[in-house]
PQR file with spaces between the fields and no chain letter, atoms N, CA, C, O and H, PARSE charges and radii, in Angstrom:
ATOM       1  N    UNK     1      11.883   19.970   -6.671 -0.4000 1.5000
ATOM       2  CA   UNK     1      10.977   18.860   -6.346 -0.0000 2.0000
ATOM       3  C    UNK     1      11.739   17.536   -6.336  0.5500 1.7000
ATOM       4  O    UNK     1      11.499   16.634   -5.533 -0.5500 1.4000
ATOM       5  N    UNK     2      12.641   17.485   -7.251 -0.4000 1.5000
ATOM       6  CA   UNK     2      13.495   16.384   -7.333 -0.0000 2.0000
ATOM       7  C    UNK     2      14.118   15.666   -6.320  0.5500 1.7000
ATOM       8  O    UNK     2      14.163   14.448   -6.143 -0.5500 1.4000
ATOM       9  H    UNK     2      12.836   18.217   -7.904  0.4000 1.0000
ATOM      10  N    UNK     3      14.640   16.670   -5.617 -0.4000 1.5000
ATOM      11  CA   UNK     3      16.071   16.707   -4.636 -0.0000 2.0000
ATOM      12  C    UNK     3      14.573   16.437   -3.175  0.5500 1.7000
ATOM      13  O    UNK     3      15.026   15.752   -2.258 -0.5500 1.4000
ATOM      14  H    UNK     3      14.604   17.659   -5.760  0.4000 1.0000
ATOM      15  N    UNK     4      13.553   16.724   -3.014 -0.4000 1.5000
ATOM      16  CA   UNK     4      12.677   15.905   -1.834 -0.0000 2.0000
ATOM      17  C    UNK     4      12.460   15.129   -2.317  0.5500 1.7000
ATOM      18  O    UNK     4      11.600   14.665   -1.568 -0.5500 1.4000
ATOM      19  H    UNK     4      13.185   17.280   -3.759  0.4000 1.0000
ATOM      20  N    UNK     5      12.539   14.434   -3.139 -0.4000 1.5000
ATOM      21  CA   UNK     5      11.914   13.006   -3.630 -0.0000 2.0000
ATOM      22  C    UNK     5      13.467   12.322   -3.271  0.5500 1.7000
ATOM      23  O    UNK     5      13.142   11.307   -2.656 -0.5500 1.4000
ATOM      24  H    UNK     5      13.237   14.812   -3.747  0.4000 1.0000
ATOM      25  N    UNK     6      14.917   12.337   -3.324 -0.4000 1.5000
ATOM      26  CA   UNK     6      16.048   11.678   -3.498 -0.0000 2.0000
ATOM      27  C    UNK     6      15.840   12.074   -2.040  0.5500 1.7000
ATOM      28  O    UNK     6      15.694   10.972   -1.509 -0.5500 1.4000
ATOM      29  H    UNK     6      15.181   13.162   -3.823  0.4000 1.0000
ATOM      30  N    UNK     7      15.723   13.131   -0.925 -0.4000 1.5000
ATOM      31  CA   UNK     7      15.896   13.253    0.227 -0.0000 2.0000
ATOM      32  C    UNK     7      14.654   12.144    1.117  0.5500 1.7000
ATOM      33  O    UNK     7      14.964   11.651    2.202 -0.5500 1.4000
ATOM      34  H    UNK     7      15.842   14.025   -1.356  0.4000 1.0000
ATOM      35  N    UNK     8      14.019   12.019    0.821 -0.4000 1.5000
ATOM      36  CA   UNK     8      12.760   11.008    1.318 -0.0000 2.0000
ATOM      37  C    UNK     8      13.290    9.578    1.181  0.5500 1.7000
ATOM      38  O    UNK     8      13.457    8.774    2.097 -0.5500 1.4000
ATOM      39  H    UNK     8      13.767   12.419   -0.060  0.4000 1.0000
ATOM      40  N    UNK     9      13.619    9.332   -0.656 -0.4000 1.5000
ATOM      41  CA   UNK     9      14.176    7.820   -0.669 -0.0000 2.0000
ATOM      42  C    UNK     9      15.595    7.465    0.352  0.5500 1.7000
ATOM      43  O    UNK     9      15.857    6.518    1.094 -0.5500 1.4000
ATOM      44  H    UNK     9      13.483    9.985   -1.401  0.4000 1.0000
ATOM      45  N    UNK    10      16.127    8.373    0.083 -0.4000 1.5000
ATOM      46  CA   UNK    10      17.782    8.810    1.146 -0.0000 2.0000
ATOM      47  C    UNK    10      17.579    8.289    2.354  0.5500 1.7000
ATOM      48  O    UNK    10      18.320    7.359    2.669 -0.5500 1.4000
ATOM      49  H    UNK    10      15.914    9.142   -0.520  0.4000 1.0000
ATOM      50  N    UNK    11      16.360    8.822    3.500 -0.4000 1.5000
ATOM      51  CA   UNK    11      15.962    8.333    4.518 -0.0000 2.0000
ATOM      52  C    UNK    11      15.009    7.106    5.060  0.5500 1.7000
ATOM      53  O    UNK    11      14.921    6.529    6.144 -0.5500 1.4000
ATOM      54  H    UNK    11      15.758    9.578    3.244  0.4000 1.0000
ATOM      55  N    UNK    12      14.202    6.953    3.545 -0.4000 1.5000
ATOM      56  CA   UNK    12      13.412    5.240    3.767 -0.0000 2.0000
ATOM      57  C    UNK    12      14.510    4.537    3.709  0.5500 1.7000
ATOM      58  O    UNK    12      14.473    3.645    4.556 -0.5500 1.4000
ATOM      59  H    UNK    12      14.273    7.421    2.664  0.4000 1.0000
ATOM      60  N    UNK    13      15.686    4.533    2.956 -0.4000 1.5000
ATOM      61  CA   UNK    13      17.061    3.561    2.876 -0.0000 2.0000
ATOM      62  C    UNK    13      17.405    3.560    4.103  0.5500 1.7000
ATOM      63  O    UNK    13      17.217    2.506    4.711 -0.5500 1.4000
ATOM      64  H    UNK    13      15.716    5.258    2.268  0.4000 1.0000
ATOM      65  N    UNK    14      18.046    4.794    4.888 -0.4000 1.5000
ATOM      66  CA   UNK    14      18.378    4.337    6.039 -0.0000 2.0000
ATOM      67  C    UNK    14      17.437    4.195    7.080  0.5500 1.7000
ATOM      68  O    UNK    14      17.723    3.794    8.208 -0.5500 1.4000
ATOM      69  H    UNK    14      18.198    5.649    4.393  0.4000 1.0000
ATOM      70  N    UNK    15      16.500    4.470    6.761 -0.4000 1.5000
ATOM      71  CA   UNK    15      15.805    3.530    7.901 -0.0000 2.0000
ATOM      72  C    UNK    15      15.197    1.923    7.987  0.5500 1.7000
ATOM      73  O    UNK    15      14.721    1.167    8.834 -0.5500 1.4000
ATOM      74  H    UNK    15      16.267    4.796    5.845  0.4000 1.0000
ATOM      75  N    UNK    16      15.460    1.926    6.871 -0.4000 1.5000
ATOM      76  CA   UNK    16      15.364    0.052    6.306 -0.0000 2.0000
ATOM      77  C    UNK    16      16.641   -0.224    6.972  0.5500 1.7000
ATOM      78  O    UNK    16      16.685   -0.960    7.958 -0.5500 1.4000
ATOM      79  H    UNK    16      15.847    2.541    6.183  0.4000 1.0000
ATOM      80  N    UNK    17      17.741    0.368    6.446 -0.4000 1.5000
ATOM      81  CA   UNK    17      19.066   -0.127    7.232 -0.0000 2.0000
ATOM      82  C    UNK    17      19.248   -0.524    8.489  0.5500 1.7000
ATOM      83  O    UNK    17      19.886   -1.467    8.956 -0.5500 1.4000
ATOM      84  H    UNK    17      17.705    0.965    5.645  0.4000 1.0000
ATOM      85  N    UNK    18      18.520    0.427    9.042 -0.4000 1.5000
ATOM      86  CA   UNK    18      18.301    0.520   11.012 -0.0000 2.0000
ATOM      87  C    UNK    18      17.556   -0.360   11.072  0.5500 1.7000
ATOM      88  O    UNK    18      18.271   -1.092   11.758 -0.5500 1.4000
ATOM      89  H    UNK    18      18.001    1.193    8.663  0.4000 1.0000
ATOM      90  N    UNK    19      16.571   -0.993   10.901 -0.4000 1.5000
ATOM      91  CA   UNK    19      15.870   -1.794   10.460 -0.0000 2.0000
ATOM      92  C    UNK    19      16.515   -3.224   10.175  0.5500 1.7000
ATOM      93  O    UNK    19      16.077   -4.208   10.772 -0.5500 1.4000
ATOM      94  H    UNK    19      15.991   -0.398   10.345  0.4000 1.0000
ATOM      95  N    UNK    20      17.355   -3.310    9.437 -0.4000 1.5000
ATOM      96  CA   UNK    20      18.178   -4.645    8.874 -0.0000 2.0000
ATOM      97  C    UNK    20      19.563   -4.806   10.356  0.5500 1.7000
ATOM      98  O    UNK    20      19.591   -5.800   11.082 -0.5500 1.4000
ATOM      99  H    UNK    20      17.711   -2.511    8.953  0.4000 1.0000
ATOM     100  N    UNK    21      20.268   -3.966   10.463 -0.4000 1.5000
ATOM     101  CA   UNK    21      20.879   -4.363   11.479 -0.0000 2.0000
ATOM     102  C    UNK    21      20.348   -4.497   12.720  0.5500 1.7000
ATOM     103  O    UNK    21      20.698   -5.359   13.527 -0.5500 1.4000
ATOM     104  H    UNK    21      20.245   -3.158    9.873  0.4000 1.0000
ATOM     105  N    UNK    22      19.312   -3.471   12.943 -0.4000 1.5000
ATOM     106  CA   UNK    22      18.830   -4.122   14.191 -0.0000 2.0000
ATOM     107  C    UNK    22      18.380   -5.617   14.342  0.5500 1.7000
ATOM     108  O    UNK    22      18.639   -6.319   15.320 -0.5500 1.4000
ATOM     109  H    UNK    22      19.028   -2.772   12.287  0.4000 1.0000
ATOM     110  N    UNK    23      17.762   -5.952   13.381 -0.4000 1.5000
ATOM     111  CA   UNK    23      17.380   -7.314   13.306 -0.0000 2.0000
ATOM     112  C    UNK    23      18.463   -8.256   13.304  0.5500 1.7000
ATOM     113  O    UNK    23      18.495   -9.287   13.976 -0.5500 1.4000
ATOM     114  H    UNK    23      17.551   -5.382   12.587  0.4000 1.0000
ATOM     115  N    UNK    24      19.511   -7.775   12.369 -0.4000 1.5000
ATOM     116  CA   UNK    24      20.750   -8.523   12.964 -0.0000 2.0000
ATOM     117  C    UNK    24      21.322   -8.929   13.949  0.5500 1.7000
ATOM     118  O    UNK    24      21.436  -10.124   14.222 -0.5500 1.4000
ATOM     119  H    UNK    24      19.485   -6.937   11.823  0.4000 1.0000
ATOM     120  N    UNK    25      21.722   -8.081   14.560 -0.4000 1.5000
ATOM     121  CA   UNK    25      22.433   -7.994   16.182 -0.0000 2.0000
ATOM     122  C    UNK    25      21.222   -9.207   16.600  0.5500 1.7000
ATOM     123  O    UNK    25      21.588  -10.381   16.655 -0.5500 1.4000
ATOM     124  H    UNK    25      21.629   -7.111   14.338  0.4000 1.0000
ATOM     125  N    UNK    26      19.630   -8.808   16.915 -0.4000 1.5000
ATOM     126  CA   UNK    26      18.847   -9.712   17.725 -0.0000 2.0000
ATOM     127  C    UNK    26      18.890  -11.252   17.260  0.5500 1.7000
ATOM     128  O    UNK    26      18.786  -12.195   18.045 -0.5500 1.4000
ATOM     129  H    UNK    26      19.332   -7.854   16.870  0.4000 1.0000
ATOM     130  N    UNK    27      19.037  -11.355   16.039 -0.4000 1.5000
ATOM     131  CA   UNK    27      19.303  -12.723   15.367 -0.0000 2.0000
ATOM     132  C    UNK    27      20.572  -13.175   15.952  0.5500 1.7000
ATOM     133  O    UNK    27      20.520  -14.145   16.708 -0.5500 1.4000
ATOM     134  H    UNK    27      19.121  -10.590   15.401  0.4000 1.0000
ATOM     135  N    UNK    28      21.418  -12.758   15.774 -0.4000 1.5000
ATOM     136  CA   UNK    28      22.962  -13.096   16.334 -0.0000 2.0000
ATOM     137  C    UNK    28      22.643  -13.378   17.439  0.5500 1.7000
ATOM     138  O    UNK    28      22.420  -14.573   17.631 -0.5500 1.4000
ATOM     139  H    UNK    28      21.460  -11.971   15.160  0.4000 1.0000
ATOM     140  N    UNK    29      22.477  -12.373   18.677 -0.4000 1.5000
ATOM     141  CA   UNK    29      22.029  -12.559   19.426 -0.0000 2.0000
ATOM     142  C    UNK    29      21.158  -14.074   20.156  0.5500 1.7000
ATOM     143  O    UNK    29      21.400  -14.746   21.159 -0.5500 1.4000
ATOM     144  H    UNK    29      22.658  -11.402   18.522  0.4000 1.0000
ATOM     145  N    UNK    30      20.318  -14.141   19.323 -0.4000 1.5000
ATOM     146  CA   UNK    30      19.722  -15.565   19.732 -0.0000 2.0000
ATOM     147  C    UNK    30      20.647  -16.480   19.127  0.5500 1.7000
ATOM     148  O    UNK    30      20.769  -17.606   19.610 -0.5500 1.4000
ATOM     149  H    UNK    30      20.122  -13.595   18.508  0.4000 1.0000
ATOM     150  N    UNK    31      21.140  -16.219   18.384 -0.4000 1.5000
ATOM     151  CA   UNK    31      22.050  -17.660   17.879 -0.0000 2.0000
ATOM     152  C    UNK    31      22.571  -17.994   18.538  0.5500 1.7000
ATOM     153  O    UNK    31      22.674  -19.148   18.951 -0.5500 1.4000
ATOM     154  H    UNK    31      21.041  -15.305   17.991  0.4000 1.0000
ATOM     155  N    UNK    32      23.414  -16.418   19.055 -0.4000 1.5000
ATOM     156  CA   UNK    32      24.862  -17.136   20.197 -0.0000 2.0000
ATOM     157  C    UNK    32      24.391  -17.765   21.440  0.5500 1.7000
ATOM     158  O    UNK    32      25.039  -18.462   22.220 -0.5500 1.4000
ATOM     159  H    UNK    32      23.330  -15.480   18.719  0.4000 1.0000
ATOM     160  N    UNK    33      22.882  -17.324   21.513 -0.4000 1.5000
ATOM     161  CA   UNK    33      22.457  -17.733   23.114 -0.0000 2.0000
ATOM     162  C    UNK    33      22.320  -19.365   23.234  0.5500 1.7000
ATOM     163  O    UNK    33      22.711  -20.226   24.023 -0.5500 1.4000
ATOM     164  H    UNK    33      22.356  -16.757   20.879  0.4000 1.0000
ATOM     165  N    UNK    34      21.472  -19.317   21.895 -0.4000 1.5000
ATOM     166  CA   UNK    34      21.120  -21.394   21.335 -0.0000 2.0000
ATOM     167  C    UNK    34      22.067  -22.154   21.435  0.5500 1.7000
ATOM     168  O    UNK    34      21.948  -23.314   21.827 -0.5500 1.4000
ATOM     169  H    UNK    34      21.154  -18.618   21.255  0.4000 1.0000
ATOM     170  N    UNK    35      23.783  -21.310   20.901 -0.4000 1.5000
ATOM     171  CA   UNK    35      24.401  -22.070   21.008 -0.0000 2.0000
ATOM     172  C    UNK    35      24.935  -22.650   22.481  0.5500 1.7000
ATOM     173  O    UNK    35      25.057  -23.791   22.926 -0.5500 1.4000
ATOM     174  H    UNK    35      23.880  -20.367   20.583  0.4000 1.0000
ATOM     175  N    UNK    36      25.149  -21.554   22.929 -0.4000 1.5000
ATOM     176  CA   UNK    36      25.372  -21.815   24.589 -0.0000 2.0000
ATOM     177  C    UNK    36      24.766  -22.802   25.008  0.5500 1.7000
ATOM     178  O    UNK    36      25.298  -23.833   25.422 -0.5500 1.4000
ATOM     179  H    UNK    36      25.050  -20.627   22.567  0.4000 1.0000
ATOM     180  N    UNK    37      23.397  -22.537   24.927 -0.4000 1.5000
ATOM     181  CA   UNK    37      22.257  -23.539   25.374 -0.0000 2.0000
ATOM     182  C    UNK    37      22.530  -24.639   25.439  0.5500 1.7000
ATOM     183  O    UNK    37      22.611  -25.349   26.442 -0.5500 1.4000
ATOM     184  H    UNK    37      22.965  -21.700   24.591  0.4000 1.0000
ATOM     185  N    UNK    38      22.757  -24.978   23.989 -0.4000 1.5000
ATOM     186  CA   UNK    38      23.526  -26.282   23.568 -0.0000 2.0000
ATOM     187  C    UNK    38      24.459  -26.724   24.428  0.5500 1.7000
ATOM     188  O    UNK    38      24.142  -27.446   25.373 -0.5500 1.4000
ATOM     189  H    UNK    38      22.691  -24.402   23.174  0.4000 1.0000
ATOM     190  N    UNK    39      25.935  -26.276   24.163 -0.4000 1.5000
ATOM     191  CA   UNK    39      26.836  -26.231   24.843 -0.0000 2.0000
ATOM     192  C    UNK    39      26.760  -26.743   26.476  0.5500 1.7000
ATOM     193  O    UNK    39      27.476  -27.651   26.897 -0.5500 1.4000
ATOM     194  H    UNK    39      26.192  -25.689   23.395  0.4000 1.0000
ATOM     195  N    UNK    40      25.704  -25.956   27.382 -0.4000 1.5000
ATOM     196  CA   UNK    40      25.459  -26.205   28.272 -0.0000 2.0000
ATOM     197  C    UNK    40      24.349  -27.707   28.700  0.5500 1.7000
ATOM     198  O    UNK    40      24.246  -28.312   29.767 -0.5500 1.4000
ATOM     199  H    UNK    40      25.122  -25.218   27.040  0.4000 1.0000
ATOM     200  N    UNK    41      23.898  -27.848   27.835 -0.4000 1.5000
ATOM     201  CA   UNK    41      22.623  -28.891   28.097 -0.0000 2.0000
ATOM     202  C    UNK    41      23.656  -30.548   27.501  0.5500 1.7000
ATOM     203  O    UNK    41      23.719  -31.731   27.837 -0.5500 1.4000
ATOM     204  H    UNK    41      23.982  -27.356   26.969  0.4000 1.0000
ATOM     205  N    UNK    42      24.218  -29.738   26.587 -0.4000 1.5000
ATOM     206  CA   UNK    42      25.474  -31.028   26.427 -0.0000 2.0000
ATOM     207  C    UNK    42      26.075  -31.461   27.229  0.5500 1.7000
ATOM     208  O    UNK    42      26.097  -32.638   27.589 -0.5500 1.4000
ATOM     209  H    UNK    42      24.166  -28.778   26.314  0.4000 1.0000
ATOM     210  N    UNK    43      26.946  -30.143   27.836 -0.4000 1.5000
ATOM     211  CA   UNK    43      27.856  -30.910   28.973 -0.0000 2.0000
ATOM     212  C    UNK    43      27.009  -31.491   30.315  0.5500 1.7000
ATOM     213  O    UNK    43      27.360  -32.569   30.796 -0.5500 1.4000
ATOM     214  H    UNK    43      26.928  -29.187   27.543  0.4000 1.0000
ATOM     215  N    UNK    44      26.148  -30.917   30.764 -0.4000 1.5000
ATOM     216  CA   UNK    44      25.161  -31.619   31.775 -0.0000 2.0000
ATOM     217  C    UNK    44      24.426  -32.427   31.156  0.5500 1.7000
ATOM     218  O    UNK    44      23.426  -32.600   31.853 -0.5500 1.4000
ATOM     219  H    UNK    44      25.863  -30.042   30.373  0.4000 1.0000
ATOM     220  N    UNK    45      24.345  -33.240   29.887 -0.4000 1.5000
ATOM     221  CA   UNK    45      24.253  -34.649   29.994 -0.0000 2.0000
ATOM     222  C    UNK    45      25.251  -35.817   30.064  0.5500 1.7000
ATOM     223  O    UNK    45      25.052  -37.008   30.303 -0.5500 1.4000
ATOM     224  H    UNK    45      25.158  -33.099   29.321  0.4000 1.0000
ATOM     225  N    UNK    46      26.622  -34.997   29.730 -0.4000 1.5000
ATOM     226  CA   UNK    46      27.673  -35.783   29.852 -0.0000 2.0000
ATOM     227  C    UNK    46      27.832  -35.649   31.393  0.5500 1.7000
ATOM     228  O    UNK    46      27.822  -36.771   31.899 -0.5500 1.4000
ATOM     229  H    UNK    46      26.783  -34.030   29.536  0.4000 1.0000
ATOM     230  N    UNK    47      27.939  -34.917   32.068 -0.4000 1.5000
ATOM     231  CA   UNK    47      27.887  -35.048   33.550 -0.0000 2.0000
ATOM     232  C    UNK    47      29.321  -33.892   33.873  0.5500 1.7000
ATOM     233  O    UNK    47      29.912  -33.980   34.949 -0.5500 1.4000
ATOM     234  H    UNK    47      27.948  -34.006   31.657  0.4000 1.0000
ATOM     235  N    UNK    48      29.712  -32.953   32.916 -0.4000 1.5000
ATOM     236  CA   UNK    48      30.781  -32.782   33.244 -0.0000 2.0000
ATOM     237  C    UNK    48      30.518  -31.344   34.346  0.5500 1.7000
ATOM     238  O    UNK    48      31.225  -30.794   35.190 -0.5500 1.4000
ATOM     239  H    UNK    48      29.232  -32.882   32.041  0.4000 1.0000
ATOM     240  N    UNK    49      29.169  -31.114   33.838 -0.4000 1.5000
ATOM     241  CA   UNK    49      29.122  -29.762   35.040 -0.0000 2.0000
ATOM     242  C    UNK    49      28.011  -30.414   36.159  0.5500 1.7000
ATOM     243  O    UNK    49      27.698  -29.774   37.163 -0.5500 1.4000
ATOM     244  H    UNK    49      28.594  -31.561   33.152  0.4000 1.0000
């Protein structure tokens, strides 16, 4: 009985995990995009693009 109870917690962990990096990557993801954004909305107020 033991060893399904450690096999159940075993797999809520990794699926929290899948869970945590996925959310990662999409966070990153938008960061790097904001930053661009930036980047881009900067230089077209300086006039350089």
């Amino acid at each position: 009985n033991n060893s399904i109870v450690d096999a159940a917690s075993i797999n809520t962990l990794r699926f929290k995990n899948k869970i945590m990096v996925t959310i990662n990557k999409v966070v990153n993801m938008i960061a790097i995009w904001g930053v661009l954004n930036l980047l881009f909305t900067f230089e077209k107020n300086l006039g350089i693009i």
